[in-house]
py3Dmol code that shows the C-alpha trace and the ligand (Angstrom):
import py3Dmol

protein = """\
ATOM      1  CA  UNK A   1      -9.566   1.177   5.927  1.00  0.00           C
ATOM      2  CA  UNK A   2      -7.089   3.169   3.930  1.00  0.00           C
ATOM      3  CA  UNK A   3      -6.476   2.497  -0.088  1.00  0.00           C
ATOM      4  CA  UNK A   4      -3.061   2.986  -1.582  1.00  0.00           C
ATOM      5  CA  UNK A   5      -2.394   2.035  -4.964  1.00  0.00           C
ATOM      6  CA  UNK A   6       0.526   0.185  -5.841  1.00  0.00           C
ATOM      7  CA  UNK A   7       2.226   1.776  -9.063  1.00  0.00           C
ATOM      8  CA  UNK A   8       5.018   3.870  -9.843  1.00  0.00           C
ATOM      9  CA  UNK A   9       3.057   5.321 -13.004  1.00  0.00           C
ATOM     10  CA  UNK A  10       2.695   9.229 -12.613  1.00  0.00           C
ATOM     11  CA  UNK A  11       0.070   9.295 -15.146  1.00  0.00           C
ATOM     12  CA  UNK A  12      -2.466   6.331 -13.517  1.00  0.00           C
ATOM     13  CA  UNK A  13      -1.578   7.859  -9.730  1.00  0.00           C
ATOM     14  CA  UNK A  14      -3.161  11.401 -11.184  1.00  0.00           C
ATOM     15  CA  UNK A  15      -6.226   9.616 -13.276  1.00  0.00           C
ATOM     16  CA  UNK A  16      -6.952   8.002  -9.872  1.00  0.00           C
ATOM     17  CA  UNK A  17      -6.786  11.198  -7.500  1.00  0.00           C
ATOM     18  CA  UNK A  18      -9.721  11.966  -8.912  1.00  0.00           C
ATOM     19  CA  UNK A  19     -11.647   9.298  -7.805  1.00  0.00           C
ATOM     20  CA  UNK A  20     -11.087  10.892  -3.808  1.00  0.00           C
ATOM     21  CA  UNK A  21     -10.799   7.144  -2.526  1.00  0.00           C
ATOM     22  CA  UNK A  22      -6.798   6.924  -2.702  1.00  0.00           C
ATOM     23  CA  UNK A  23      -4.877   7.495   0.630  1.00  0.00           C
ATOM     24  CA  UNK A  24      -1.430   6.795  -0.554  1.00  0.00           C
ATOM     25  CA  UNK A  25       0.876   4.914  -3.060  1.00  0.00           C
ATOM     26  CA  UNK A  26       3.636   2.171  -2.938  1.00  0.00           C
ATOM     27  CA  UNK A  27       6.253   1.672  -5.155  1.00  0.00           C
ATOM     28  CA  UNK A  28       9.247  -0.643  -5.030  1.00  0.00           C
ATOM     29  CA  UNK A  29      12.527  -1.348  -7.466  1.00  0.00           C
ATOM     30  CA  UNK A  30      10.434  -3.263  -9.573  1.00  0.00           C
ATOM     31  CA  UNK A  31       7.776  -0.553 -10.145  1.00  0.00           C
ATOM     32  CA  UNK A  32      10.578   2.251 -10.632  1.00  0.00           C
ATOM     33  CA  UNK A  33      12.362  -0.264 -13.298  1.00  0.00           C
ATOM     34  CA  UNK A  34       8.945  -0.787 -15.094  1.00  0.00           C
ATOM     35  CA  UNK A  35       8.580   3.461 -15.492  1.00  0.00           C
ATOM     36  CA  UNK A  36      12.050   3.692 -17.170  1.00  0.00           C
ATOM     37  CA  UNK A  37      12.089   6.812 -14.835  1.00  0.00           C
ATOM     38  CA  UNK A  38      14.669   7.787 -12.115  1.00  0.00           C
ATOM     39  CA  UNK A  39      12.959   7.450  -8.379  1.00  0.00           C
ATOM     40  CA  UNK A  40      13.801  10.510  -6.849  1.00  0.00           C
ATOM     41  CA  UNK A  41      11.878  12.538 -10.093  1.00  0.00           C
ATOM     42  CA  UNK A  42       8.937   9.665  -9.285  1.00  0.00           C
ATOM     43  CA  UNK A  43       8.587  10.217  -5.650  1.00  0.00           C
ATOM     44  CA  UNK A  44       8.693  13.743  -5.807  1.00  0.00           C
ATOM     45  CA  UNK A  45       5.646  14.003  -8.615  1.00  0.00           C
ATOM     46  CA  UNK A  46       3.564  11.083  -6.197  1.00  0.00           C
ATOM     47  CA  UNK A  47       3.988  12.869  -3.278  1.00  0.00           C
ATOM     48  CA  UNK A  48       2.775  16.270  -4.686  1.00  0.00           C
ATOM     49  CA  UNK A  49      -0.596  14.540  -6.045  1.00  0.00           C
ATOM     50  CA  UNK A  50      -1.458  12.409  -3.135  1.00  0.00           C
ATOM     51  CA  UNK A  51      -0.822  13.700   0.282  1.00  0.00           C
ATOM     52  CA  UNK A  52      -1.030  10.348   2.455  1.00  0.00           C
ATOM     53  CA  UNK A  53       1.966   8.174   2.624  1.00  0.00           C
ATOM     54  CA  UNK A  54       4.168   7.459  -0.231  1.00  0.00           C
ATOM     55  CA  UNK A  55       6.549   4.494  -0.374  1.00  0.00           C
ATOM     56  CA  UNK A  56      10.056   5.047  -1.726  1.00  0.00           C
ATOM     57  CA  UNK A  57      11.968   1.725  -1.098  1.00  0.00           C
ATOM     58  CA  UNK A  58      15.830   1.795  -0.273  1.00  0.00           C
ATOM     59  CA  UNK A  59      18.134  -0.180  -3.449  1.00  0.00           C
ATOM     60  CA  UNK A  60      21.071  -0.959  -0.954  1.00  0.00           C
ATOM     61  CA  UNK A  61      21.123  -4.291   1.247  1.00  0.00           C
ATOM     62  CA  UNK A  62      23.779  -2.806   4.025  1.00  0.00           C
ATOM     63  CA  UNK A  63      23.207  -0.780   7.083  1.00  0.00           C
ATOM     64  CA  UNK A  64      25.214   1.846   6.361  1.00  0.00           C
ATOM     65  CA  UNK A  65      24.042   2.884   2.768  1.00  0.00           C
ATOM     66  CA  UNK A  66      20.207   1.924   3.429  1.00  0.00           C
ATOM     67  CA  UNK A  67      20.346   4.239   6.330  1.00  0.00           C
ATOM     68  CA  UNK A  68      21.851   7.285   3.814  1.00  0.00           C
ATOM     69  CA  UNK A  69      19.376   6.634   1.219  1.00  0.00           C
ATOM     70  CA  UNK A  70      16.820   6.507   3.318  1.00  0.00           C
ATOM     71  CA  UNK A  71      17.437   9.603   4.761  1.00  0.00           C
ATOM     72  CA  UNK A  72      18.076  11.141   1.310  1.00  0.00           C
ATOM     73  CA  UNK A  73      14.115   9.722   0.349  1.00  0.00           C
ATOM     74  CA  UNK A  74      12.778  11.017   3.825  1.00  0.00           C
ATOM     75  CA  UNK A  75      14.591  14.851   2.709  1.00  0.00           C
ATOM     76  CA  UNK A  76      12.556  14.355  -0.453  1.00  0.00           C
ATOM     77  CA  UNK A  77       8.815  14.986   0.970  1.00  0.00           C
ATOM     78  CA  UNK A  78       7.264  14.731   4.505  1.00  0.00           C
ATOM     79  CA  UNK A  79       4.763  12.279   3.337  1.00  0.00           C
ATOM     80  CA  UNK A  80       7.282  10.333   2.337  1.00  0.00           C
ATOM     81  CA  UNK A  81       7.262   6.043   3.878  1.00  0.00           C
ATOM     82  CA  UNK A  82      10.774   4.717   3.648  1.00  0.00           C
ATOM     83  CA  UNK A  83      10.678   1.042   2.786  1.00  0.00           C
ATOM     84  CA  UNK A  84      13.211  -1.221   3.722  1.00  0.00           C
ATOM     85  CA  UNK A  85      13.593  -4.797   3.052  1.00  0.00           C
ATOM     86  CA  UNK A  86      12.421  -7.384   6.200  1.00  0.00           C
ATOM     87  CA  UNK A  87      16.112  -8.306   6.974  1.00  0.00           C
ATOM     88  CA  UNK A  88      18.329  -8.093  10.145  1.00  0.00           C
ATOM     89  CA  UNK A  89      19.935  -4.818   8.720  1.00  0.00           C
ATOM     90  CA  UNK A  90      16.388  -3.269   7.741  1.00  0.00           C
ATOM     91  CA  UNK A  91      15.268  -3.500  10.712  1.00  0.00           C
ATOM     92  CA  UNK A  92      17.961  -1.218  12.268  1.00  0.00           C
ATOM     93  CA  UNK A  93      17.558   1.487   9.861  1.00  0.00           C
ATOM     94  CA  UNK A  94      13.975   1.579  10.331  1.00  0.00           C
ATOM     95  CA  UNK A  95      14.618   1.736  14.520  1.00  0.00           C
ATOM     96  CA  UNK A  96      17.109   4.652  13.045  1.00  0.00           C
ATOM     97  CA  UNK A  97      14.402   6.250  11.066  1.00  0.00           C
ATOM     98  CA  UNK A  98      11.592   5.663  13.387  1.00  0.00           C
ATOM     99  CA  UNK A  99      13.380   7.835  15.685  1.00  0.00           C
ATOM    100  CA  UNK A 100      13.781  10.416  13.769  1.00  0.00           C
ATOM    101  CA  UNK A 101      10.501  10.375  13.343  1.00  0.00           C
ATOM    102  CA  UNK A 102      10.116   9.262   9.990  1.00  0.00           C
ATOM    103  CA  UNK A 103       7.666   6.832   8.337  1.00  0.00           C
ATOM    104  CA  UNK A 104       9.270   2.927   7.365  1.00  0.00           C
ATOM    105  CA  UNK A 105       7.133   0.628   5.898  1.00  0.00           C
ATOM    106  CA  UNK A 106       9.254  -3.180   6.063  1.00  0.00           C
ATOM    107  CA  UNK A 107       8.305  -4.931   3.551  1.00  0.00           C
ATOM    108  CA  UNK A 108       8.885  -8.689   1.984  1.00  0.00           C
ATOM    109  CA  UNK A 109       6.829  -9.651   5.371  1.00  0.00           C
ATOM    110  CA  UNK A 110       6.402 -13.415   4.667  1.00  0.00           C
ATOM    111  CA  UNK A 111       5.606 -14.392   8.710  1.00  0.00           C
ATOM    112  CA  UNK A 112       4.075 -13.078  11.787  1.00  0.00           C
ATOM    113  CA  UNK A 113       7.364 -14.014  13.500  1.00  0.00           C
ATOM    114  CA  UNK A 114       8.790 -11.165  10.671  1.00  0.00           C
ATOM    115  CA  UNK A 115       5.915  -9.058  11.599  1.00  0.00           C
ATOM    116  CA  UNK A 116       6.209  -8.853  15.134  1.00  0.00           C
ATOM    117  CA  UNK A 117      10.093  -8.066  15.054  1.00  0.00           C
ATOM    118  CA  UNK A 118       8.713  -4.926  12.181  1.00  0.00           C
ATOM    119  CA  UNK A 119       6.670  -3.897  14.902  1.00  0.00           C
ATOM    120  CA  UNK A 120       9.176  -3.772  17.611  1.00  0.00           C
ATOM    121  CA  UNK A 121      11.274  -1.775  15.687  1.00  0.00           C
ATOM    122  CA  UNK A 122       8.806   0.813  15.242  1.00  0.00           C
ATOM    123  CA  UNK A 123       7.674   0.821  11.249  1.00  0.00           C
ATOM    124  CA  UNK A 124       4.872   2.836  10.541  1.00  0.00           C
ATOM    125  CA  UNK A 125       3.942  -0.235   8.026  1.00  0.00           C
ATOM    126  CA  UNK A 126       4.163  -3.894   7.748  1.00  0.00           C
ATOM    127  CA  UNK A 127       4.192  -5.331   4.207  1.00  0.00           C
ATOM    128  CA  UNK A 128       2.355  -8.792   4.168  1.00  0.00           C
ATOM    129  CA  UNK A 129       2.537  -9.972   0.716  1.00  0.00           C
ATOM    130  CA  UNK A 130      -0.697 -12.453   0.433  1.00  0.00           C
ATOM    131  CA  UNK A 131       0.098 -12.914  -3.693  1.00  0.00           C
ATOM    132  CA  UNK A 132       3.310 -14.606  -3.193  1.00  0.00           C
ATOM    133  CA  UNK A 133       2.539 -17.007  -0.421  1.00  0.00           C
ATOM    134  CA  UNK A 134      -0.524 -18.032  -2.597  1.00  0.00           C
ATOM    135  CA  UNK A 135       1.515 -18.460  -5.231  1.00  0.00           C
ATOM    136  CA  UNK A 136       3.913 -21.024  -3.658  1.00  0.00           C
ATOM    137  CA  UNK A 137       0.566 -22.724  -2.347  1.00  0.00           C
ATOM    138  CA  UNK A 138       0.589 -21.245   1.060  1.00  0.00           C
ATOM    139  CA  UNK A 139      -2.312 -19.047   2.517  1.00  0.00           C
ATOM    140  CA  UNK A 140      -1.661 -15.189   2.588  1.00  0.00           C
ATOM    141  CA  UNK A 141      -4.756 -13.961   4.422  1.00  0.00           C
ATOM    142  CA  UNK A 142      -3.877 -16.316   7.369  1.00  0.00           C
ATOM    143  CA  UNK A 143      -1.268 -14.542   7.299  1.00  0.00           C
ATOM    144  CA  UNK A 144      -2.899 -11.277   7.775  1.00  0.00           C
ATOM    145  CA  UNK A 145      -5.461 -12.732  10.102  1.00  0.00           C
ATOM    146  CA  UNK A 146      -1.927 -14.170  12.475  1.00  0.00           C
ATOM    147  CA  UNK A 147      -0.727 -10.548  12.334  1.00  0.00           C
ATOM    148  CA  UNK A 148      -4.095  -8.498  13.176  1.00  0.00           C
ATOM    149  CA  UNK A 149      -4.824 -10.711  15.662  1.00  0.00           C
ATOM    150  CA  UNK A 150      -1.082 -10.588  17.587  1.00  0.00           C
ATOM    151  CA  UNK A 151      -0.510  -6.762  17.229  1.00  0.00           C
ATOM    152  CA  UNK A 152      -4.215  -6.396  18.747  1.00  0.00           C
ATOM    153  CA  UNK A 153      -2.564  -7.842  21.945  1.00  0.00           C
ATOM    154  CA  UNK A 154      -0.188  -5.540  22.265  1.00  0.00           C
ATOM    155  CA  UNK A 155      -1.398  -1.389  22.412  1.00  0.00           C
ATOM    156  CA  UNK A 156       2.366  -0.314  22.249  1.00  0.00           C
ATOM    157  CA  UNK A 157       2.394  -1.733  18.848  1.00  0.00           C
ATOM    158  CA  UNK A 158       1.269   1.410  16.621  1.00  0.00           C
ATOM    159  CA  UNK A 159       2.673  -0.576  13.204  1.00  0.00           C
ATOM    160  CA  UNK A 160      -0.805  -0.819  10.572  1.00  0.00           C
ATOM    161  CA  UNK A 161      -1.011  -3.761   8.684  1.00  0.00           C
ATOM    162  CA  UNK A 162      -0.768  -3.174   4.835  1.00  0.00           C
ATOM    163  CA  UNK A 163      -1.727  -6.313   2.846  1.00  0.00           C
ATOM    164  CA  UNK A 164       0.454  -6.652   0.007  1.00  0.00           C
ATOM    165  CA  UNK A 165       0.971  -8.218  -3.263  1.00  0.00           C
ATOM    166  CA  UNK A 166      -2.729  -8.027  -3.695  1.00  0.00           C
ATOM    167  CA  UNK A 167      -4.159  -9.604  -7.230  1.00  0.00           C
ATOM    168  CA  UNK A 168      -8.209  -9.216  -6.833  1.00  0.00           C
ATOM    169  CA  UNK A 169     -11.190  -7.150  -5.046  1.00  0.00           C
ATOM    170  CA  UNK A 170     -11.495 -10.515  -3.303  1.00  0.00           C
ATOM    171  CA  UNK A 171      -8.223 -10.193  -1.301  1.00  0.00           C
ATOM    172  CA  UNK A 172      -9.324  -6.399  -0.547  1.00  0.00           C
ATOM    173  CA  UNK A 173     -12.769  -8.184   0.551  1.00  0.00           C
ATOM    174  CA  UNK A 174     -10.782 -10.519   2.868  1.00  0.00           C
ATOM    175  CA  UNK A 175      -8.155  -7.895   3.770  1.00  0.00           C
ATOM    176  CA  UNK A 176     -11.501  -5.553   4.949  1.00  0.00           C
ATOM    177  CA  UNK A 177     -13.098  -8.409   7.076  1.00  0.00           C
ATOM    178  CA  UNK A 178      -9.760  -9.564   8.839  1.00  0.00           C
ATOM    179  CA  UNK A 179      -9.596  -5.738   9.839  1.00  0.00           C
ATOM    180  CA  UNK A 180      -6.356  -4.912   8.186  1.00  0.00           C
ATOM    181  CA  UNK A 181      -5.643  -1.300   8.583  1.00  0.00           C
ATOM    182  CA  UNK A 182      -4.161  -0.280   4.416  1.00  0.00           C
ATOM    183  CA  UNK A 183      -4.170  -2.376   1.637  1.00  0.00           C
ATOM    184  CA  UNK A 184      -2.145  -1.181  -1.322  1.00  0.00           C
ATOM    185  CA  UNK A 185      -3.470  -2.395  -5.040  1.00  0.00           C
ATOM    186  CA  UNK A 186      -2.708  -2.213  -8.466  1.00  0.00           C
ATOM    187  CA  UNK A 187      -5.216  -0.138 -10.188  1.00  0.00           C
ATOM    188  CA  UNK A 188      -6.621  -2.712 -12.263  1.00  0.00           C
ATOM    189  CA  UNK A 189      -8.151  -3.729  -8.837  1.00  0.00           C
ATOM    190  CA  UNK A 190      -9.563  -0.342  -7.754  1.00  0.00           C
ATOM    191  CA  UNK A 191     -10.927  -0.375 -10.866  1.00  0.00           C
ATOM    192  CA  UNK A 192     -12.358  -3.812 -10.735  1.00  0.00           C
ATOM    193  CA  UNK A 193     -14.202  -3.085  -7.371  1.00  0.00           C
ATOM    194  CA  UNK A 194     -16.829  -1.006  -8.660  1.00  0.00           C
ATOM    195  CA  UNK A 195     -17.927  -3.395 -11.302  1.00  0.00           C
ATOM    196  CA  UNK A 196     -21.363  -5.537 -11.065  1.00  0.00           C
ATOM    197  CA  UNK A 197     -23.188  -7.075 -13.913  1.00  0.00           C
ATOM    198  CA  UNK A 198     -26.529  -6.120 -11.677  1.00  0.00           C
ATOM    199  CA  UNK A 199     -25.341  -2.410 -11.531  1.00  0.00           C
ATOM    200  CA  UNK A 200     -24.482  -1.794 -15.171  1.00  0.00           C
ATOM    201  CA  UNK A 201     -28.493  -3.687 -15.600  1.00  0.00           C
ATOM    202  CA  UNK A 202     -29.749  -1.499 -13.235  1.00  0.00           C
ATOM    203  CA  UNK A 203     -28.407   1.553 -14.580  1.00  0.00           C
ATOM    204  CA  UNK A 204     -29.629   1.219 -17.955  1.00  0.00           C
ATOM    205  CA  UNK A 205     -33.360   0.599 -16.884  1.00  0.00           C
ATOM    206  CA  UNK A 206     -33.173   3.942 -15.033  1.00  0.00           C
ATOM    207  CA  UNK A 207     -31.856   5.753 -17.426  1.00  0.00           C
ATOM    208  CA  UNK A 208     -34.197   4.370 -20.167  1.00  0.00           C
ATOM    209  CA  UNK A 209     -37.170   4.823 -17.702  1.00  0.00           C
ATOM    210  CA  UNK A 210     -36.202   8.383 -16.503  1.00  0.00           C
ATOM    211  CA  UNK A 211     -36.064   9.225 -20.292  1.00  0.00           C
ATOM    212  CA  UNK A 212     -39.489   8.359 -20.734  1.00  0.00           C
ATOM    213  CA  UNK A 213     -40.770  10.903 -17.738  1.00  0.00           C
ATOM    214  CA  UNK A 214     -39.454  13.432 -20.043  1.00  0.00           C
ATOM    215  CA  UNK A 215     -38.492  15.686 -16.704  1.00  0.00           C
ATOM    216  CA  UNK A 216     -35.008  17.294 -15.765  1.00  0.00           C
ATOM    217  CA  UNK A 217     -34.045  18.148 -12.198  1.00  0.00           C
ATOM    218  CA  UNK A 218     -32.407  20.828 -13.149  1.00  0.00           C
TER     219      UNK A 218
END
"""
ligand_1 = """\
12
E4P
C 4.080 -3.753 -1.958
O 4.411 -2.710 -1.436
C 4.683 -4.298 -3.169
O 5.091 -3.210 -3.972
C 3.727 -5.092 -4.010
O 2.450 -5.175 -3.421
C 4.277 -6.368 -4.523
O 3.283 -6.997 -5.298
P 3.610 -8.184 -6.339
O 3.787 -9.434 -5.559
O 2.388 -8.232 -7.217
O 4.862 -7.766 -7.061
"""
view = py3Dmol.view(width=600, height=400)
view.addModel(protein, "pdb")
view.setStyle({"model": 0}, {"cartoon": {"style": "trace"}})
view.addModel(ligand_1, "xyz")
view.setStyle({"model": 1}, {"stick": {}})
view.zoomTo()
view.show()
């Protein structure tokens, strides 16, 4: 199971690096908005820290332009993911850019019906977003579940599933057991996945009783 992290913030994608657990990084217009920083300066200081895939998503709605900017983001890095919106016209850029060999992850995936047609058009990535449909009361790892379980039918689909709109280590939990290949997180969640009351407790009575042997390993 690949990790991304789901940011636009330089400075958080290069404290995590560190940590060796991050295979790539989304970002979308929201993310680039929140940075105050222009997205072409963004992708190209993401991609040079983390060499899996990097989302860059398109800001146009129409074939024509989605397809140019696209291609600009693709010129930018070869690790870069172009992501374009789950719409009739997205869908034809990323058959456009899939061809040229380039990465598209189609994202606002709200159905498997959605999924299946992201497939078929040869993304690299489908964008699930489990948040939102539990927000509006629906349930989002059903979703993910649905879209495993169809694109395990079908070996000619090569698309991975990459949960999105995640909000807690329990949605990576569920995410993990459903088999979903990538699922892209704020860092607040990374973060939150290593904490357990029992291993903080632990830790300390080690450490206290280690003190007391009064050795050093090294
Ligand atoms: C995914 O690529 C999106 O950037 C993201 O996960 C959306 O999450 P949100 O619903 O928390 O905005």
């Amino acid at each position: 199971m690949k990790f991304f992290i789901d940011t636009a913030e330089v400075a958080e994608i290069k404290a995590l690096a560190d940590t060796g657990l991050v295979d790539g990084v989304t970002t979308n217009p929201s993310l680039i908005a929140k940075s105050g920083r222009n997205i072409l300066d963004v992708i190209c200081e993401i991609c040079d820290i983390i060499p899996g895939p990097i989302s860059a998503e398109v800001g146009a709605t129409d074939y024509e332009t989605m397809l140019a900017e696209g291609r600009k983001l693709a010129g930018l890095r070869p690790n870069v993911a172009v992501k374009v919106p789950l719409t009739p016209d997205g869908l034809k850029v990323c058959k456009a850019l899939s061809d040229d060999g380039t990465m598209v992850n189609v994202t606002l995936c709200f159905s498997a019906n959605q999924a299946i047609l992201a497939a078929k058009a040869g993304a690299a990535f489908i964008s699930p977003f489990v948040g939102r449909l539990d927000d509006i009361g629906q349930d989002g790892m059903q979703l993910i579940s649905d879209i495993v379980e169809i694109y395990a039918q079908y070996p000619d689909f090569t698309t991975d599933v990459l949960v999105a709109s995640v909000r807690s280590p329990m949605h990576v939990t569920d995410a993990a057991r459903l088999g979903a290949h990538v699922v892209t997180m704020p860092a607040s969640v990374l973060r939150q996945m290593y904490q357990h009351p029992l291993t903080d407790k632990g830790l300390a009575t080690f450490c206290a009783d280690w003190a007391k042997t009064g050795q050093s390993i090294l």
